[in-house]
Kinemage of the C-alpha trace (Angstrom):
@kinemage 1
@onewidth
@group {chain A} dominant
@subgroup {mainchain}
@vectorlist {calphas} color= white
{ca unk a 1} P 89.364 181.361 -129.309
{ca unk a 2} L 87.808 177.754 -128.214
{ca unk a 3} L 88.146 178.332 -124.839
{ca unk a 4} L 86.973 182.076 -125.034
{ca unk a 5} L 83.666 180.311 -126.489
{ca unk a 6} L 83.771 177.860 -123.966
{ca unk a 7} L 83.585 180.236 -121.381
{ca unk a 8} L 81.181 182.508 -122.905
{ca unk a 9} L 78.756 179.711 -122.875
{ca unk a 10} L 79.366 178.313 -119.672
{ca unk a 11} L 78.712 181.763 -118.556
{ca unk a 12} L 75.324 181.723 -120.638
{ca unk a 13} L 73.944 179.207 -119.418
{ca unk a 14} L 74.647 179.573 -115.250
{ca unk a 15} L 72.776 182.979 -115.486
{ca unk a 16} L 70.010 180.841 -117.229
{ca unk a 17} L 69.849 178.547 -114.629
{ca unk a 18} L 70.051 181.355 -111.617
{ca unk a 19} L 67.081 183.301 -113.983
{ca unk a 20} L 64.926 179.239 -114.067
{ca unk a 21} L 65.667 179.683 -110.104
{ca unk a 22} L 64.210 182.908 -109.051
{ca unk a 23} L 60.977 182.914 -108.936
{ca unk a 24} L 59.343 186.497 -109.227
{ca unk a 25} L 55.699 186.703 -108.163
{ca unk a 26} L 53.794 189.560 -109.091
{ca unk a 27} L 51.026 190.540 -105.998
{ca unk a 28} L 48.341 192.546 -105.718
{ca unk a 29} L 47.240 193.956 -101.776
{ca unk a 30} L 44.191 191.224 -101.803
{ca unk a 31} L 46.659 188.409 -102.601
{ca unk a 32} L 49.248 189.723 -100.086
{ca unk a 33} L 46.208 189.487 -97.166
{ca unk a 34} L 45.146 185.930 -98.102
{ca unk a 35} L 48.194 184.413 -98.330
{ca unk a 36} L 49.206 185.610 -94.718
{ca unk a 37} L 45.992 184.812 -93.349
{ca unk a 38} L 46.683 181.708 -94.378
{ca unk a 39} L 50.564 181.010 -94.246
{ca unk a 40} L 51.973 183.909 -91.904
{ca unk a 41} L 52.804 182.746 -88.431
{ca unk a 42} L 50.416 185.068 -86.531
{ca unk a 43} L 47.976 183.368 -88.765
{ca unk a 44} L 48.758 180.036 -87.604
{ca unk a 45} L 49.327 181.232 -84.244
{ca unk a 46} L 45.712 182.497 -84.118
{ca unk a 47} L 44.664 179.176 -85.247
{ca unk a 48} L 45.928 177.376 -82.772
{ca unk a 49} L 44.921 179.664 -79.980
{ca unk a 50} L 41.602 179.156 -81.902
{ca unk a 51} L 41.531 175.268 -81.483
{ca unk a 52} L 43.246 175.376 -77.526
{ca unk a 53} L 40.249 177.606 -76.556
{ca unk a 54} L 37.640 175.183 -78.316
{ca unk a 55} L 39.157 172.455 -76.973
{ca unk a 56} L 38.957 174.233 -73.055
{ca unk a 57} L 35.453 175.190 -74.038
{ca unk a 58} L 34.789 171.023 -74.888
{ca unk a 59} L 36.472 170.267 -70.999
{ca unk a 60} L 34.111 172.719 -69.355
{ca unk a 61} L 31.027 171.130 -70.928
{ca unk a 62} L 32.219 168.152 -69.729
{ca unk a 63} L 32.289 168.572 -66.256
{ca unk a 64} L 28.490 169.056 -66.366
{ca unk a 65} L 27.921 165.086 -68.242
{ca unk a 66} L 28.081 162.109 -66.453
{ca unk a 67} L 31.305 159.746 -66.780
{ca unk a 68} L 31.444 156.181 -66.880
{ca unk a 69} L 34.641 155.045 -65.473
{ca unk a 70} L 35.885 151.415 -65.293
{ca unk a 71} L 39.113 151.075 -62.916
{ca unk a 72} L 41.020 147.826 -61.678
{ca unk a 73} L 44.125 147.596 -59.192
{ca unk a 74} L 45.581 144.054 -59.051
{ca unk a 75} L 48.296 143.339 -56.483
{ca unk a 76} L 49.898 140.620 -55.820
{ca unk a 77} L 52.121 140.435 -52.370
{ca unk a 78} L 54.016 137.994 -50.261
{ca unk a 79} L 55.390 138.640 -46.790
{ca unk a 80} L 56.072 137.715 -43.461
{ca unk a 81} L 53.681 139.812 -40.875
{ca unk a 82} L 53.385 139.613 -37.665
{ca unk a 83} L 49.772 138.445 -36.838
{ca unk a 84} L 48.127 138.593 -33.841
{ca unk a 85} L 47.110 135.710 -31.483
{ca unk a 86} L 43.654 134.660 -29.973
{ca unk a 87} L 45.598 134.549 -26.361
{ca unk a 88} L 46.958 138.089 -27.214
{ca unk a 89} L 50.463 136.689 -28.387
{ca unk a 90} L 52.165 137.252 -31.343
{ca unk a 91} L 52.922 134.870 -34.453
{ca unk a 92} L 54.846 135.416 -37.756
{ca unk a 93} L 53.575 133.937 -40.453
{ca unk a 94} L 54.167 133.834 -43.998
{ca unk a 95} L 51.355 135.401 -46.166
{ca unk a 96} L 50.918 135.161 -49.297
{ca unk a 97} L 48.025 136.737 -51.546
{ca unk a 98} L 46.703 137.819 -54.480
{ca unk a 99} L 44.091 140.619 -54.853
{ca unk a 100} L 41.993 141.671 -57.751
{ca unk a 101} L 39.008 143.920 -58.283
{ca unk a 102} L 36.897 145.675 -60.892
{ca unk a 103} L 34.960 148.788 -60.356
{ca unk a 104} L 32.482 150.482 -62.418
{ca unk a 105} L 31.635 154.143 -61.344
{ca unk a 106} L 29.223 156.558 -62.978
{ca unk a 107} L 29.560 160.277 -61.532
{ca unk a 108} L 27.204 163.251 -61.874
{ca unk a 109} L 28.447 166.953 -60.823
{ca unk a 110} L 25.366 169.183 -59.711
{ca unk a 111} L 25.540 172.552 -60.819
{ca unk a 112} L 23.342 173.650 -58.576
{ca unk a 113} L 24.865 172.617 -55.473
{ca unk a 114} L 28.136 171.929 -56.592
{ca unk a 115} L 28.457 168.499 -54.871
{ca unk a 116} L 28.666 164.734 -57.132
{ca unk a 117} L 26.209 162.193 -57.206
{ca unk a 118} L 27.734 158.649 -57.830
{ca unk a 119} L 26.754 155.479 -58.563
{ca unk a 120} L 28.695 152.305 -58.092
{ca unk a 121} L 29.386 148.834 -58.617
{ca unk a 122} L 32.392 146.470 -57.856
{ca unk a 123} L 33.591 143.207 -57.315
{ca unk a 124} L 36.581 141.818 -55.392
{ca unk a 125} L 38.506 138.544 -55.309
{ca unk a 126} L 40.767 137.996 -52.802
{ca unk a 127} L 43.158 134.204 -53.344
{ca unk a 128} L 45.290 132.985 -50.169
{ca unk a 129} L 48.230 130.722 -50.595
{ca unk a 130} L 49.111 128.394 -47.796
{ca unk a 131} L 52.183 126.193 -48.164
{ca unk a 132} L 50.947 122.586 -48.037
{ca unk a 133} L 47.046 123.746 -48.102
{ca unk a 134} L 44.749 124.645 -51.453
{ca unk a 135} L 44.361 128.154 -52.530
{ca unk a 136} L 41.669 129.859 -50.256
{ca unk a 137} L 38.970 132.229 -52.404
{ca unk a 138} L 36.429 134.834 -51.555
{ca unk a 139} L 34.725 137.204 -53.263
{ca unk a 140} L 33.546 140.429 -52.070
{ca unk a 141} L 30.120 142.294 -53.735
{ca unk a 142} L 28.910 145.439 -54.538
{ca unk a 143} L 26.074 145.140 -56.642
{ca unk a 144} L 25.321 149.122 -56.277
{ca unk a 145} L 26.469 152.063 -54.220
{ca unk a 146} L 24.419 155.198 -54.601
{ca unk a 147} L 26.704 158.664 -52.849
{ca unk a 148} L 26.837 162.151 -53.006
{ca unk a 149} L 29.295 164.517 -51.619
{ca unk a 150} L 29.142 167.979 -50.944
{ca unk a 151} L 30.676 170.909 -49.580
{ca unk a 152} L 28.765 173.366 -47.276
{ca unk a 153} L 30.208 176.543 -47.238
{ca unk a 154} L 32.646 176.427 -49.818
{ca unk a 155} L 33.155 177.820 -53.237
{ca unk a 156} L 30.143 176.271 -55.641
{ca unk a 157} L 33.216 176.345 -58.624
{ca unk a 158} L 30.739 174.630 -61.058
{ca unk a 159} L 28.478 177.377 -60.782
{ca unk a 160} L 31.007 179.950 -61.356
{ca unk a 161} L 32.588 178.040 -64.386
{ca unk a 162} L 29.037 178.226 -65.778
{ca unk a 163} L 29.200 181.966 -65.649
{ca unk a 164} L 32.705 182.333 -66.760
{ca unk a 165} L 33.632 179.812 -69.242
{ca unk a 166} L 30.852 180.687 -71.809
{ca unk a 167} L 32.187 184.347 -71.941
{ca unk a 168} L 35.982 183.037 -71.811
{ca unk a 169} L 34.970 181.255 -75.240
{ca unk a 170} L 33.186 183.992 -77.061
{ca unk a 171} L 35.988 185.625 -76.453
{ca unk a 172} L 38.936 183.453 -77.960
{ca unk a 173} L 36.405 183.350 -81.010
{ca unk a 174} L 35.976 187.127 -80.900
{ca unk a 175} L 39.880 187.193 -80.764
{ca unk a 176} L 40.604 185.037 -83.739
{ca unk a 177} L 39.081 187.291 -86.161
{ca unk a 178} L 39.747 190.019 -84.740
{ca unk a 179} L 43.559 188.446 -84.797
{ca unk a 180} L 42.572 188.046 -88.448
{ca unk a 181} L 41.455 191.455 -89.023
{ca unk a 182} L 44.769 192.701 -87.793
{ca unk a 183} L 46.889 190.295 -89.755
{ca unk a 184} L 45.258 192.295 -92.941
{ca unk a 185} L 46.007 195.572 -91.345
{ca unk a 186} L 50.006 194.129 -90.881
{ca unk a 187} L 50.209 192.927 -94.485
{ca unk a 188} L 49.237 196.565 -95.719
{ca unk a 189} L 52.052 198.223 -93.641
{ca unk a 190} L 54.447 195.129 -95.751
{ca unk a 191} L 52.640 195.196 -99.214
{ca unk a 192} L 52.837 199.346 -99.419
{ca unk a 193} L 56.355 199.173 -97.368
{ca unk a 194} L 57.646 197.311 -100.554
{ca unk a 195} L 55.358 199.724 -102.724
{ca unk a 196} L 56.822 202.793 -101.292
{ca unk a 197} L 60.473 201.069 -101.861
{ca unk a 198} L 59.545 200.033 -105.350
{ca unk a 199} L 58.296 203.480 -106.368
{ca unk a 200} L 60.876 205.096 -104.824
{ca unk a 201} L 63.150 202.881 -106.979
{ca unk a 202} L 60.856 203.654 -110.202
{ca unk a 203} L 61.778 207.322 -109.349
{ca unk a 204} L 65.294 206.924 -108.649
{ca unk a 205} L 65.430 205.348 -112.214
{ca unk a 206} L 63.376 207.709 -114.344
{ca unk a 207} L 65.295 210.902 -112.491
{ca unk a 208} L 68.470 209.532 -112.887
{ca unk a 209} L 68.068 208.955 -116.473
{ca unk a 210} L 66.340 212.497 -116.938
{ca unk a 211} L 68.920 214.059 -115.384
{ca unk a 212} L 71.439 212.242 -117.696
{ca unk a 213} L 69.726 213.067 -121.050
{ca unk a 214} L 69.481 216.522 -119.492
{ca unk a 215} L 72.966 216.713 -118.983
{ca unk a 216} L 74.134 215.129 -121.984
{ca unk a 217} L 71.677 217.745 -123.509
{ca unk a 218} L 73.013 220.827 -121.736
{ca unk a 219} L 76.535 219.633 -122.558
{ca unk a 220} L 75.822 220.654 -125.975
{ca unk a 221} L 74.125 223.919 -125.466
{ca unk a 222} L 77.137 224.898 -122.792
{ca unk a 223} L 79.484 224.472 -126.331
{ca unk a 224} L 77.768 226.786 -127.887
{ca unk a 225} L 77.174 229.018 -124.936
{ca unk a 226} L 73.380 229.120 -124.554
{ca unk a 227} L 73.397 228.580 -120.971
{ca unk a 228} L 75.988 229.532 -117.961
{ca unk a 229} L 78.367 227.295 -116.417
{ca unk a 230} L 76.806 227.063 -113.412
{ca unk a 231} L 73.657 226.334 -114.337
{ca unk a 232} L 75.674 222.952 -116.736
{ca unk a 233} L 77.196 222.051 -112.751
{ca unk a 234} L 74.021 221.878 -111.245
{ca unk a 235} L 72.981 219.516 -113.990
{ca unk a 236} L 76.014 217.889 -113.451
{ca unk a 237} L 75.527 217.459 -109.449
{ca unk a 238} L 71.497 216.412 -110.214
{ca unk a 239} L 72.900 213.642 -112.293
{ca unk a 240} L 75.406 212.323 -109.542
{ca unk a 241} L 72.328 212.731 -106.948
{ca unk a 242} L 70.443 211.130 -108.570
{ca unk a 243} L 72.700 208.019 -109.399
{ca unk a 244} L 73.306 207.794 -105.421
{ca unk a 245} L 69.355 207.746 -104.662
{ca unk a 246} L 68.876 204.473 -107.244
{ca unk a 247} L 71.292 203.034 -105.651
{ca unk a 248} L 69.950 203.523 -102.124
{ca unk a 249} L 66.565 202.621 -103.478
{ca unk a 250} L 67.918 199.478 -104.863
{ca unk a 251} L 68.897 199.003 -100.829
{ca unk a 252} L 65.657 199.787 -99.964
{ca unk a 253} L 63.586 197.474 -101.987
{ca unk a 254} L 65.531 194.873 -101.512
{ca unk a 255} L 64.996 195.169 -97.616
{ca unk a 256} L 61.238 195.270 -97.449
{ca unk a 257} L 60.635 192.367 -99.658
{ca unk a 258} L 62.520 190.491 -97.477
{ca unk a 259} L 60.547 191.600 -94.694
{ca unk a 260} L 57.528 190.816 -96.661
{ca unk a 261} L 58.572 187.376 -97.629
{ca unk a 262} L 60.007 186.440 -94.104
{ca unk a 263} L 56.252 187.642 -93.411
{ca unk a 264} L 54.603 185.458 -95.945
{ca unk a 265} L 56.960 182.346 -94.867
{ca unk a 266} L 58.097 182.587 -98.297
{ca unk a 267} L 61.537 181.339 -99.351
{ca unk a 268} L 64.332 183.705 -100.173
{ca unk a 269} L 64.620 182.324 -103.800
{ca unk a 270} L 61.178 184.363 -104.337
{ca unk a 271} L 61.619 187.824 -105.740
{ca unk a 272} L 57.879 190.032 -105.058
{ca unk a 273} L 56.896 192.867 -106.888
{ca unk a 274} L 54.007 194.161 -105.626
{ca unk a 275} L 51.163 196.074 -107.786
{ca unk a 276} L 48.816 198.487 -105.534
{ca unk a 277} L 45.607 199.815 -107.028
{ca unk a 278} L 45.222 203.213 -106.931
{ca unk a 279} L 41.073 202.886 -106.260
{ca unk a 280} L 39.619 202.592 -103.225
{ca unk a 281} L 35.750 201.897 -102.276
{ca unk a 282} L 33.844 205.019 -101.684
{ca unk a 283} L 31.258 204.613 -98.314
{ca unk a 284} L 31.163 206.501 -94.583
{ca unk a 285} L 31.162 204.898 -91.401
{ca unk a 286} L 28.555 206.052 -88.724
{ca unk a 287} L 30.359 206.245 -85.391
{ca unk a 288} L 27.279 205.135 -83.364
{ca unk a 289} L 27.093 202.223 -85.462
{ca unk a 290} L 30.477 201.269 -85.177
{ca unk a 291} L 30.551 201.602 -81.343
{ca unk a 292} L 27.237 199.470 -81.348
{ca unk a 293} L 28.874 197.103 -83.523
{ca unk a 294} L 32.602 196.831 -81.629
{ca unk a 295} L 30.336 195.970 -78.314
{ca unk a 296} L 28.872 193.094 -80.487
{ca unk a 297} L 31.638 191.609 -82.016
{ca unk a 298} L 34.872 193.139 -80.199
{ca unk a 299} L 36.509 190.486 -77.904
{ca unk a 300} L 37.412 193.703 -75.381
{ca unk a 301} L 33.676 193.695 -73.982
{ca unk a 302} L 33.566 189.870 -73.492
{ca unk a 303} L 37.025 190.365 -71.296
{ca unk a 304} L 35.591 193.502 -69.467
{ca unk a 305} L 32.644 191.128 -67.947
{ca unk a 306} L 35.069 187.785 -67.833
{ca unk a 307} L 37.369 190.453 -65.519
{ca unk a 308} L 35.037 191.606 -62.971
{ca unk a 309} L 33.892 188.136 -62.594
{ca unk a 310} L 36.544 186.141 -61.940
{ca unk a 311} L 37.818 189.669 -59.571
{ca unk a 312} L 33.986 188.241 -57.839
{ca unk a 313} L 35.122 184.599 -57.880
{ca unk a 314} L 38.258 185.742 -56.170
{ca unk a 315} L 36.262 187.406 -53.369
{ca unk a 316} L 33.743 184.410 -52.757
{ca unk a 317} L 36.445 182.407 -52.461
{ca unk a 318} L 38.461 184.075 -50.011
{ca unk a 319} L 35.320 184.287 -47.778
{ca unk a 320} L 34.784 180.544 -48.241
{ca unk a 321} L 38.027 179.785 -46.942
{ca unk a 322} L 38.697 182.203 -44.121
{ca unk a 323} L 35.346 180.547 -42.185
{ca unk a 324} L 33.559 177.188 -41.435
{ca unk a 325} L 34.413 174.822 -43.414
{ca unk a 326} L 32.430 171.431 -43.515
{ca unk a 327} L 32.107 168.595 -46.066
{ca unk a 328} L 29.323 165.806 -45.872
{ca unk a 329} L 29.502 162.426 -47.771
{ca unk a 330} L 26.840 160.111 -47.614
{ca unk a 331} L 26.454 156.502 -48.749
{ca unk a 332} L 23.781 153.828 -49.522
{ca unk a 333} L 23.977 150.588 -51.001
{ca unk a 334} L 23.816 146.754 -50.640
{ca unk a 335} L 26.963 144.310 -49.986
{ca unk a 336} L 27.362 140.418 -49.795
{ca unk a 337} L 30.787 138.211 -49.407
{ca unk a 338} L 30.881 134.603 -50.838
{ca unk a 339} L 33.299 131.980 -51.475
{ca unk a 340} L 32.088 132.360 -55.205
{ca unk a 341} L 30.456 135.137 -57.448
{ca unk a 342} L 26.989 133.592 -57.387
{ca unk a 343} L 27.291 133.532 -53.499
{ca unk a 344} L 28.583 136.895 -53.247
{ca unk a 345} L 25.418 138.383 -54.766
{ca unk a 346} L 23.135 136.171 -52.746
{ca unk a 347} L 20.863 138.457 -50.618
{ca unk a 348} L 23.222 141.042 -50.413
{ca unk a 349} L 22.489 143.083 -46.974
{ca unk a 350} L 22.230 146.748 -46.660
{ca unk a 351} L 25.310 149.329 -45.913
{ca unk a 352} L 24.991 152.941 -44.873
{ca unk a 353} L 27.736 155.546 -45.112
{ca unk a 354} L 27.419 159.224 -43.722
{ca unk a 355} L 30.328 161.703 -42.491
{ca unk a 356} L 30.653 164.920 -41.858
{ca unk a 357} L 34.285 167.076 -42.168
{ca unk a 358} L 33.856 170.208 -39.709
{ca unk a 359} L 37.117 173.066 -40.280
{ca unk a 360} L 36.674 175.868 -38.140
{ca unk a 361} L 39.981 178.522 -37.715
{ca unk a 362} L 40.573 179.532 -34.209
{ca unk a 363} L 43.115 181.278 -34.511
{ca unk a 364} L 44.966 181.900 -38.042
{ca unk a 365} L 46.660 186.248 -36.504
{ca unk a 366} L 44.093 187.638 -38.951
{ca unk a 367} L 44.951 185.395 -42.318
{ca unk a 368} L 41.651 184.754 -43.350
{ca unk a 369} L 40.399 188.278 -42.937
{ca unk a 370} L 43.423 189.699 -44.546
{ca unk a 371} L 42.973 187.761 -47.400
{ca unk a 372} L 39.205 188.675 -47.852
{ca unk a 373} L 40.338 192.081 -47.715
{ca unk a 374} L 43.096 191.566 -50.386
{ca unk a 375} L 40.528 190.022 -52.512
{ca unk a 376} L 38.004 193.166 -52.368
{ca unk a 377} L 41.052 195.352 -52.371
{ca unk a 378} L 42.316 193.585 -55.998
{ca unk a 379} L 38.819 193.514 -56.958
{ca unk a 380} L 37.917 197.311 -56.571
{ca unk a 381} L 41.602 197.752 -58.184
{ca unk a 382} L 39.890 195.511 -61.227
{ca unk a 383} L 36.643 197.881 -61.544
{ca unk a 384} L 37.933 200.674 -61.442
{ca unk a 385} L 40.895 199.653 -64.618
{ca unk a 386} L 37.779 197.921 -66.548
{ca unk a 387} L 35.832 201.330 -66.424
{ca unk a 388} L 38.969 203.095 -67.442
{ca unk a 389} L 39.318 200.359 -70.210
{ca unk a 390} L 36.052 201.012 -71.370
{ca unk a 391} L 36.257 204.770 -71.917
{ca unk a 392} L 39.593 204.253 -73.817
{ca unk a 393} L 37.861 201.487 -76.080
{ca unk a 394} L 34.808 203.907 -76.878
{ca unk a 395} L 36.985 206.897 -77.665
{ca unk a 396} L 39.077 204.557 -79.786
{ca unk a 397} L 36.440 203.227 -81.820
{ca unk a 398} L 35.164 206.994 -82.180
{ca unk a 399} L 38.716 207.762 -83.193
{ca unk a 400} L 39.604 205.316 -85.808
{ca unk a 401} L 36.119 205.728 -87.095
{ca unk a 402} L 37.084 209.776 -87.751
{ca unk a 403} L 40.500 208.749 -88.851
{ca unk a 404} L 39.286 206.709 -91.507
{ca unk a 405} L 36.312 208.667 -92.665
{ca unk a 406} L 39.164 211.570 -93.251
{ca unk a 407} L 41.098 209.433 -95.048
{ca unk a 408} L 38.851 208.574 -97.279
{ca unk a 409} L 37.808 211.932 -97.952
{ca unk a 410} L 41.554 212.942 -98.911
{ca unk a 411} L 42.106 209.870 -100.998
{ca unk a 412} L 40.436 212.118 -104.066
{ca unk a 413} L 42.427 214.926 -103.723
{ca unk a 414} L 45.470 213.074 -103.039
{ca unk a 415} L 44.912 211.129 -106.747
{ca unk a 416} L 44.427 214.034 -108.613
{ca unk a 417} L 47.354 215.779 -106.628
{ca unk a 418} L 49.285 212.714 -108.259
{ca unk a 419} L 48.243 213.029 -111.914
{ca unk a 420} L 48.684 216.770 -111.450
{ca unk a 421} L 52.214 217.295 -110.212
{ca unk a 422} L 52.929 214.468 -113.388
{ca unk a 423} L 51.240 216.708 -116.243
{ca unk a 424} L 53.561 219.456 -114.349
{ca unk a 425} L 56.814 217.942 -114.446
{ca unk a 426} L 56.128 217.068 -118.283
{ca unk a 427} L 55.111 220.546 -119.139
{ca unk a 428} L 58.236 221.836 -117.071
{ca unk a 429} L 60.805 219.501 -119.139
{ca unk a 430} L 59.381 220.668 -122.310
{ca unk a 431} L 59.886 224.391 -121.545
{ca unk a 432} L 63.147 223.863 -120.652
{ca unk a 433} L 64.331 221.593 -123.284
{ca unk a 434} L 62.861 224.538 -125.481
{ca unk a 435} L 65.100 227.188 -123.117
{ca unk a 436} L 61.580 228.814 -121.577
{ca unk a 437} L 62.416 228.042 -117.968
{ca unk a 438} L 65.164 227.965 -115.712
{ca unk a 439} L 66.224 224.231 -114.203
{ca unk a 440} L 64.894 225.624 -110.661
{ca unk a 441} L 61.563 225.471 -112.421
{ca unk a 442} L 62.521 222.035 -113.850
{ca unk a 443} L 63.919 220.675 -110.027
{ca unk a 444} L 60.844 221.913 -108.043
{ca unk a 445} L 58.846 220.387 -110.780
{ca unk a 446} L 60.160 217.014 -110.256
{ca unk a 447} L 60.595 217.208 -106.539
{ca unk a 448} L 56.607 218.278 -106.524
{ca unk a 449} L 55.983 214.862 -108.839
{ca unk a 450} L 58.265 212.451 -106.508
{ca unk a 451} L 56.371 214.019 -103.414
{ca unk a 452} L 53.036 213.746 -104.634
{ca unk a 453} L 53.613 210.320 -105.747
{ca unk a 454} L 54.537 209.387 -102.621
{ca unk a 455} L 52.343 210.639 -100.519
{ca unk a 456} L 49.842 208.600 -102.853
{ca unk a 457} L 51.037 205.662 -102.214
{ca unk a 458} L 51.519 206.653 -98.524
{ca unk a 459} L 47.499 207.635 -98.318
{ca unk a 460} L 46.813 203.990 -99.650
{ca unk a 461} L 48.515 202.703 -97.175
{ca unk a 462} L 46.967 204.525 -94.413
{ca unk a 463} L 43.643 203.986 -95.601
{ca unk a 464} L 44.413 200.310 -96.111
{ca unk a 465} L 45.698 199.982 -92.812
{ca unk a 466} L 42.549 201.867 -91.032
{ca unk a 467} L 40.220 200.057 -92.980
{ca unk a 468} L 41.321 196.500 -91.929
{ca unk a 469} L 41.780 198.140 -88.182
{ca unk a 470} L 38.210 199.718 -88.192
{ca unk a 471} L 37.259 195.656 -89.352
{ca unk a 472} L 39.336 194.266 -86.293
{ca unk a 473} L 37.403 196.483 -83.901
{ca unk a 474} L 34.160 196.131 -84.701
{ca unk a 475} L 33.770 192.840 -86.177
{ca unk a 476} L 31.597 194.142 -88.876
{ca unk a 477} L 32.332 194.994 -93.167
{ca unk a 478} L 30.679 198.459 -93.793
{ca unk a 479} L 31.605 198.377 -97.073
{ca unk a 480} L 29.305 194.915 -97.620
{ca unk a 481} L 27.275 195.319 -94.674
{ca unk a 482} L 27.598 192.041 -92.862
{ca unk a 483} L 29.327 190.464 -89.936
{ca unk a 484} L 32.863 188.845 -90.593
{ca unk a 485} L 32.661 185.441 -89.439
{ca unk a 486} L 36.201 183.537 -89.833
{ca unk a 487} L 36.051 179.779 -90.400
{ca unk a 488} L 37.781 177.669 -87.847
């Protein structure tokens, strides 16, 4: 008897502990969105996309400051060389040196022209050892060093970066809440999956113990021969159908909160019931408006123009490269060597630098040409998918905007459907637990109250799901009428 006790506690109190475990977290559809805006890893994938293209946005800027860059390359080497005599003969010698220097470069690129203007200073030491003789110094000055380089007739990249890279970033910002939008729109399909399973579940239950008080009610009335035997094995077969569908239910739940806790990042020790509300704001969305507004805020417009030009980057580029090619770099500044600093900035003397790189093909079988033509050929190909692009994006605003002004049209009638096929079952279970109707009346009744729950809960979900779509394409809340405008 001890141990039976023993064991009846021991059994107590791991079921208590498994019941302190799970945690059960009761969500409504709002609380389902924020938490995987915040924690779900599109979410954090959109994020980081977020930062990378802020940070690419920072480099471009760059390139149009001036940098400040301070460089040194000591060396220090020891060798025997073969050095060259005054009488032409030859000598090897043992050298032995030490070099050291310290540069200080400013550089400028010019947008305009696409070549850099620099400006430079730098100082050099240079130490001989001689065996059996003192260290011999010099110094070598720079005191400034004013050049510019530039390319004639190639690509001008700066200027193209100036057109392309703004556009490149109002898109990534375009994309992160439209990314945003969408992770709303993929949290209904999860929160009203579960909700679906959950009321399917709730059904399963309530028919299943209908149809048992039903039978255990007709059981009676079959003794005392009130109704047929058939009719008592139908009741008996609902009861068994029934008991298989809350089982399969159970399944079913069971499935899609995983799916939406794997989508949350949740851990599996969380149990989610989820709580949908059956109202829904009331407004109609002007397809004009939206089409003006998805041009405003939609990323797909800022990649249309980003497409065509980089397809006209590709061209000019070709044609810069199948041609004349020349680079100039030209030099001014002053220079002075010393056997100290102080005399190595003693009246320094002037030096001039100016070259000029000339590339001309003479013969390349038709390269340069056929890559021009490739280039056009890719860029026409471009056009002509970006116009195609655009008619799809216009008719898809114009259909999402008609989808969801239908649905919310139906979501009225689909509510009072609801409440309706309910007040119908009830009335049909009281005539026939009075004997007024037949239990075909009673069946269609409840299959007309499972299906009309169901396709409520369905409706929410696809007006859910087309209202956080209809805010992914057009970057705009009709209901509030304002922009959406994600933090970073």
């Amino acid at each position: 008897m001890k141990q039976k006790l023993l064991i009846i506690l021991l059994a107590g109190s791991m079921l208590s502990a498994n019941a302190q475990e799970k945690q059960v977290h009761t969500l409504t559809l709002e609380q389902v969105i924020r938490m995987a805006q915040e924690k779900s890893p599109s979410a954090v994938s959109a994020r980081l996309n977020r930062e990378s293209a802020e940070w690419s946005y920072r480099f471009y800027k760059a390139n149009y400051l001036p940098s400040v860059t301070l460089t040194s390359n000591p060396s220090y080497a020891r060798s025997i060389n073969k050095i060259t005599q005054p009488d032409g003969t030859f000598k090897y010698l043992e050298q032995n040196s030490l070099s050291t220097d310290l540069n200080l470069s400013i550089q400028q690129n010019i947008a305009l022209t696409g070549g850099t203007f620099s400006i430079t200073s730098s100082l050099d030491r240079s130490d001989f050892f001689r065996e059996g003789h003192d260290r011999e110094t010099s110094y070598s000055s720079r005191p400034i060093y004013i050049g510019y380089s530039q390319s004639l007739f190639g690509l001008n990249s700066l200027k193209w970066d100036r057109r392309i890279e703004p556009i490149a970033y109002r898109e990534a910002c375009k994309r992160y809440n439209e990314t945003m939008e969408l992770v709303a729109s993929n949290a209904c399909s999860y929160f009203f999956n579960l909700a679906a399973a959950q009321v399917n579940a709730e059904i399963a239950n309530f028919n299943y113990a209908s149809a048992d008080t039903l039978y255990r009610y007709a059981q009676g009335r079959y003794g005392i021969g009130t109704i047929t035997e058939n009719e008592m094995l139908q009741l008996e077969i609902n009861k068994l159908s029934e008991e298989a569908n809350r089982i399969e239910a159970q399944f079913a739940v069971e499935d899609n909160m995983q799916a939406l806790r794997s989508f949350l990042a949740l851990q599996d020790n969380v149990e989610i019931r989820v709580v949908p509300d059956d109202s829904v704001p009331h407004f109609t969305v002007s397809a004009d408006k939206a089409l003006a507004m998805a041009y405003e805020h939609n990323p797909d417009p800022e990649y249309f123009k980003r497409a065509r030009l980089q397809s006209d980057r590709n061209v000019a580029n070709a044609k810069a490269n199948a041609g004349l090619r020349a680079n100039i770099y030209l030099q001014f500044g002053l220079t002075q060597t010393g056997p100290d600093v102080q005399a190595a900035y003693r009246d320094p003397i002037n030096s001039q630098t100016a070259s000029v790189t000339l590339s001309l093909p003479i013969l390349d079988w038709g390269r340069g040409r056929g890559q021009v033509k490739m280039a056009r050929s890719n860029r026409e190909l471009t056009y002509l998918n970006i116009n195609q692009s655009e008619r799809d994006f216009q008719e898809n605003v114009f259909r999402i905007v008609r989808q969801f002004n239908q649905q919310a049209a139906k979501m009225n009638i689909v509510a009072k459907t609801d409440i309706t096929a309910e007040r119908r079952f009830e009335v049909a279970r009281r005539l026939y637990l009075m004997g007024k109707s037949s239990i075909l009346d009673l069946n269609s009744a409840t299959s007309e109250k499972d299906a009309a729950r169901r396709n409520h809960i369905s409706a929410l979900r696809n007006y859910w799901s087309l209202y956080y779509t209809l805010r992914s394409l057009t970057g705009y809340d009709f209901e509030r009428g304002k922009e959406i405008e994600w933090e970073k």
